[in-house]
C-alpha positions as CSV (number, residue, x, y, z in Angstrom):
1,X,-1.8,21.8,7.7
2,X,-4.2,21.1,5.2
3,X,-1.8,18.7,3.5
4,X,-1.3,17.0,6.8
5,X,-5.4,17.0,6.9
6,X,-5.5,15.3,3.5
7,X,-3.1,12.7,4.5
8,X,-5.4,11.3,6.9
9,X,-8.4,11.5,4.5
10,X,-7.4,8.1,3.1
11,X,-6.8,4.6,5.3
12,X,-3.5,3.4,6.8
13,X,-1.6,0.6,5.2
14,X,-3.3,-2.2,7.2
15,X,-6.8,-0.4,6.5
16,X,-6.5,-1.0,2.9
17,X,-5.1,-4.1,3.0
18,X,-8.3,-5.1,4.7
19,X,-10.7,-3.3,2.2
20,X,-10.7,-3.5,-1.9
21,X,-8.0,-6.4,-2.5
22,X,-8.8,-8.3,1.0
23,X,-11.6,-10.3,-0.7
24,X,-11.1,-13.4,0.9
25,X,-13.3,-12.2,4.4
26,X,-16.3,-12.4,2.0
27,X,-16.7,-16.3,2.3
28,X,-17.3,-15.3,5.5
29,X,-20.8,-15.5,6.9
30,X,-21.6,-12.2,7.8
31,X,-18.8,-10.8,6.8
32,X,-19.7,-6.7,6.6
33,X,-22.0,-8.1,3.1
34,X,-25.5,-7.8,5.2
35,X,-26.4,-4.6,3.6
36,X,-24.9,-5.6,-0.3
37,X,-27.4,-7.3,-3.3
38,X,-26.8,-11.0,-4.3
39,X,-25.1,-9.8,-7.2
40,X,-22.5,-7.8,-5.4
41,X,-22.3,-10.6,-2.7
42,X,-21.3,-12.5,-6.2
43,X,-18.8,-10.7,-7.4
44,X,-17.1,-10.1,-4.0
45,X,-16.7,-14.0,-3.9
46,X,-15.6,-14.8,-7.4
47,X,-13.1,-11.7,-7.1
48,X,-11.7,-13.5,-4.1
49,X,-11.4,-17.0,-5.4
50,X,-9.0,-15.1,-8.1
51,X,-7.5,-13.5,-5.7
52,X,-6.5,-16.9,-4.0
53,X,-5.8,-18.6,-6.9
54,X,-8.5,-20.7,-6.1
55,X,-9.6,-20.0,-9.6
56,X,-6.6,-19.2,-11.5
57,X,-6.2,-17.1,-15.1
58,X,-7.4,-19.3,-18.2
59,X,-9.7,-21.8,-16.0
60,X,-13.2,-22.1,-17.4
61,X,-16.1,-20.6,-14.9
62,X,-19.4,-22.9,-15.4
63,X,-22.2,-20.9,-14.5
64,X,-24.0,-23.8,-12.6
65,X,-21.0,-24.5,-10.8
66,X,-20.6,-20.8,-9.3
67,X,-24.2,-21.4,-8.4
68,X,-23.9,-24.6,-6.3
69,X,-20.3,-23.1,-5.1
70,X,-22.1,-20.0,-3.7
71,X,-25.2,-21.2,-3.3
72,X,-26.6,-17.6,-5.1
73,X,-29.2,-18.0,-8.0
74,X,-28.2,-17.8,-11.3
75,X,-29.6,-13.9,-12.4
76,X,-27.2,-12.6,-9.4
77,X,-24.6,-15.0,-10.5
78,X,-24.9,-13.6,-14.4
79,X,-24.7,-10.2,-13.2
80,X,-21.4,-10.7,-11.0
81,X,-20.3,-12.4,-14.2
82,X,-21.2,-9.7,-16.4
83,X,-19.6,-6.4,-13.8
84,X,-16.2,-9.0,-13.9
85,X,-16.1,-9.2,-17.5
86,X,-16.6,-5.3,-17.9
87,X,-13.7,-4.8,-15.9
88,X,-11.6,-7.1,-17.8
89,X,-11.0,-10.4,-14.6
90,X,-13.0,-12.3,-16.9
91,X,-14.0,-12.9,-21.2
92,X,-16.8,-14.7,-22.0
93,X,-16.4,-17.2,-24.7
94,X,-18.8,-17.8,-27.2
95,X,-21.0,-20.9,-26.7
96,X,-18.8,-21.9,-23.9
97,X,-19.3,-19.6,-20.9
98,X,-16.7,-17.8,-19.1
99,X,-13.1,-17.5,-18.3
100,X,-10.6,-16.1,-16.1
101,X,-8.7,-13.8,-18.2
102,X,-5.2,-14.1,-18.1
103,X,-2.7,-11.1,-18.1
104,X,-1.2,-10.3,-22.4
105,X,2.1,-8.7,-22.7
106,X,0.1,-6.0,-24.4
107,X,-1.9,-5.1,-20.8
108,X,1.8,-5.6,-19.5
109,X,3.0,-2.8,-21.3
110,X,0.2,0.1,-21.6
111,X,-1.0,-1.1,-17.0
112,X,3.2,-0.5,-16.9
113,X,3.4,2.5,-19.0
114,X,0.7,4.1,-17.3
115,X,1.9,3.4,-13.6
116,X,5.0,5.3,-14.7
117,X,3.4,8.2,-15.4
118,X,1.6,8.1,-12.4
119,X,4.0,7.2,-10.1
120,X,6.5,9.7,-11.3
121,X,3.8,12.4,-11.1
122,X,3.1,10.5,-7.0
123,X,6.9,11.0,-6.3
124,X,6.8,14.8,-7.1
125,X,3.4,15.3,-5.5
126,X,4.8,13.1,-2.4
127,X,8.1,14.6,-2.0
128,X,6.9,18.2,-2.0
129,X,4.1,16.8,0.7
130,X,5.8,14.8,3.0
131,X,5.5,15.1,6.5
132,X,7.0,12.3,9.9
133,X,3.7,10.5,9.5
134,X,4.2,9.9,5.6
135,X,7.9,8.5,6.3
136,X,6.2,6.8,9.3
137,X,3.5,4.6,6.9
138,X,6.2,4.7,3.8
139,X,9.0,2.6,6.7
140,X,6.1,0.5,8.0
141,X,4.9,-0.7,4.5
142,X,9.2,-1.5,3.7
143,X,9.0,-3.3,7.4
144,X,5.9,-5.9,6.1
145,X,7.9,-6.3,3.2
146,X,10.6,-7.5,4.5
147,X,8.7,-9.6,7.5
148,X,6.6,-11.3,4.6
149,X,9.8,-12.6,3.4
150,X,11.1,-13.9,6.1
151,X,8.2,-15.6,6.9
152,X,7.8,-17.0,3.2
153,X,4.3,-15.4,2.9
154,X,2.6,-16.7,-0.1
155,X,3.5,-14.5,-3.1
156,X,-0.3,-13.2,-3.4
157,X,-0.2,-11.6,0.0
158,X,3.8,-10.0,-1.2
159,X,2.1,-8.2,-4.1
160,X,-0.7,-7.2,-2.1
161,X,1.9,-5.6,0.6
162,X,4.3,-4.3,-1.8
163,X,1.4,-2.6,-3.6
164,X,0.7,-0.6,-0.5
165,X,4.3,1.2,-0.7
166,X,3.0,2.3,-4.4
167,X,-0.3,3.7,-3.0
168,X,0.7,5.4,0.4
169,X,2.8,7.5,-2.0
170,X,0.0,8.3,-3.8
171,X,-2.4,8.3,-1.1
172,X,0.5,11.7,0.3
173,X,0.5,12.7,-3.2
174,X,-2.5,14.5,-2.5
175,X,-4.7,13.9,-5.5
176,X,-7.8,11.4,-4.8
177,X,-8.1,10.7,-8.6
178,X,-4.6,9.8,-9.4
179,X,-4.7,7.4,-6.0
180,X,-8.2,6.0,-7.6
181,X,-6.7,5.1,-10.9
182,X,-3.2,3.9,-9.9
183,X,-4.9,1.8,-7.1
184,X,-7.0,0.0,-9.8
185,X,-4.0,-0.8,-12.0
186,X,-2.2,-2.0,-9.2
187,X,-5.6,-4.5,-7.8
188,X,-5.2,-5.8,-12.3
189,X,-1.8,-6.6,-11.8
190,X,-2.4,-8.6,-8.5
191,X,-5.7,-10.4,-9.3
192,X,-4.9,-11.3,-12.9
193,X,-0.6,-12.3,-12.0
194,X,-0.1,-15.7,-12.8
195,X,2.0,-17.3,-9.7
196,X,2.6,-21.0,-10.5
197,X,6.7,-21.6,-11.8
198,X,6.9,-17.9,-9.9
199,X,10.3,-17.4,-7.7
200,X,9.3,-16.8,-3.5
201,X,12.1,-14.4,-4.0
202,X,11.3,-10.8,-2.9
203,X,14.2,-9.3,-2.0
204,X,14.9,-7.1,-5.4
205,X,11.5,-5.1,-4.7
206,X,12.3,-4.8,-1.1
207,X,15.9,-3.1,-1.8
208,X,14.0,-1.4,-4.6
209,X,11.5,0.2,-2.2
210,X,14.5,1.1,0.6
211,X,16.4,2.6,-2.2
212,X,13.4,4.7,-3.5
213,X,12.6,5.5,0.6
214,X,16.5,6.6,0.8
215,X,16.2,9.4,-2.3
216,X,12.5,10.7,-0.7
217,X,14.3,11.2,2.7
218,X,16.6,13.2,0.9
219,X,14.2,14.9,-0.7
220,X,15.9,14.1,-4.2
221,X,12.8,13.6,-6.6
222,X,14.6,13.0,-10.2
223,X,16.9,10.2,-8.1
224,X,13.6,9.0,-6.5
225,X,12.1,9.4,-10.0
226,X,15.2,7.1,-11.7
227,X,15.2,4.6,-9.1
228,X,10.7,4.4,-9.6
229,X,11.4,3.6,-13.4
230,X,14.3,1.1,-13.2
231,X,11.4,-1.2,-10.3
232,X,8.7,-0.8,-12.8
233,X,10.8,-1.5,-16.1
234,X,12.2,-4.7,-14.1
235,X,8.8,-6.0,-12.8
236,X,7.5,-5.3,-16.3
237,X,10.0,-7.2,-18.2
238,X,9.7,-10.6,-15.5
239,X,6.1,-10.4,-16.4
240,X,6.6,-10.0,-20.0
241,X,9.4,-13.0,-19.6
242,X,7.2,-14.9,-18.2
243,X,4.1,-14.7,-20.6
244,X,6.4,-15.6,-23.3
245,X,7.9,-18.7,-21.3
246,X,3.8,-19.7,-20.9
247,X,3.2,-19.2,-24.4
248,X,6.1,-21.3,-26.0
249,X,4.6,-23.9,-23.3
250,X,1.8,-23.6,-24.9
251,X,2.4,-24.1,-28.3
252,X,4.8,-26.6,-27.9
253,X,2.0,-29.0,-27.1
């Protein structure tokens, strides 16, 4: 019982969708900011014009242009500016302001090599845990999946439901700091992925999460555990393929 009490300690699914990577309802007037500074008001907007690849990894940020944008002052918008850079959305450049930082292979490989551990340690904590409700969420988040295909959702909104598999294992996992620090890695990998040349495909991860799904029905955690590595190591190496597809681009000009 108290496991089935912690369960429901975190949100559903569609809660969390709607909280820390659903940015875009702060260009809303009103939208739940009345009681936030100028500064966080700030950051909540810039975060979301990444998230929307309204402003996209390597663009410049000009300062007086975020001001007239958001119509904020410049100390709140220097502040925003300042929290993003700290958490690593965005490097300032010397003498010429700011940019949106754009994913390495080397964040690839330690934000990867860290979500294996954590998700390996999810799976064991998650299997031992489960209860109906926990299969419930885990088929719901596979059934968004596979409706975001069909409907040829943009790929932003994809990662943003796929992600939601990841954490509602951690979330019945059980441990609130392992769900903290996996659910940041996972908001990295979605707000600094670049998408343009990117496939609509979609249906590897969605056989990937049925598959995992399959071996935590049968309560096989080293099978579950296999299956969690071989996603990740394939996401990983697109993303890795991909930086060095952008970077021969690059110095081919």
């Amino acid at each position: 019982m108290i496991i089935y009490k912690f369960f429901y300690m975190y949100p559903s699914t569609a809660a969390r969708r709607n909280t820390k990577l659903d940015y875009a309802s702060c260009s809303e007037k009103g939208a739940g900011m009345e009681n936030l500074s100028l500064a966080d008001i700030a950051y909540r907007k810039i975060k979301a014009a990444i998230l929307k690849h309204e402003i996209v990894p390597g663009e410049r940020l000009s300062h007086d242009e975020l001001v007239l944008r958001l119509k904020i002052s410049q100390t709140p918008i220097r502040e925003a500016l300042s929290r993003l850079v700290q958490e690593g959305y965005v490097t300032q450049v010397t003498n010429r302001g700011y940019r949106v930082s754009e994913m390495t292979a080397e964040e690839v490989v330690e934000l990867f090599d860290l979500r294996q551990t954590l998700e390996a340690h999810c799976l064991d904590g998650a299997i031992q845990n489960m209860t109906p409700d926990g299969i419930a969420e885990l088929e719901r988040s596979v059934k968004s999946s596979r409706k975001s295909i069909a409907k040829n959702a943009a790929l932003v909104d994809r990662y943003i439901i796929n992600k939601d598999f990841h954490l509602t294992l951690a979330q019945i996992a059980g441990n609130s700091a392992v769900f903290r620090v996996l659910e940041d890695v996972c908001e990295k990998l979605v707000l600094k992925r670049r998408i343009e040349g990117v496939s609509h495909g979609g249906f590897s991860v969605l056989r990937h999460h049925r598959d995992i799904l399959r071996a935590i029905k049968a309560r096989d955690t080293n099978q579950a555990q296999d299956l969690m590595k071989a996603h990740l190591d394939e996401i990983k190496f697109t993303l890795l393929r991909q930086i060095a597809v952008r970077k021969r681009a690059a110095q081919a000009r």
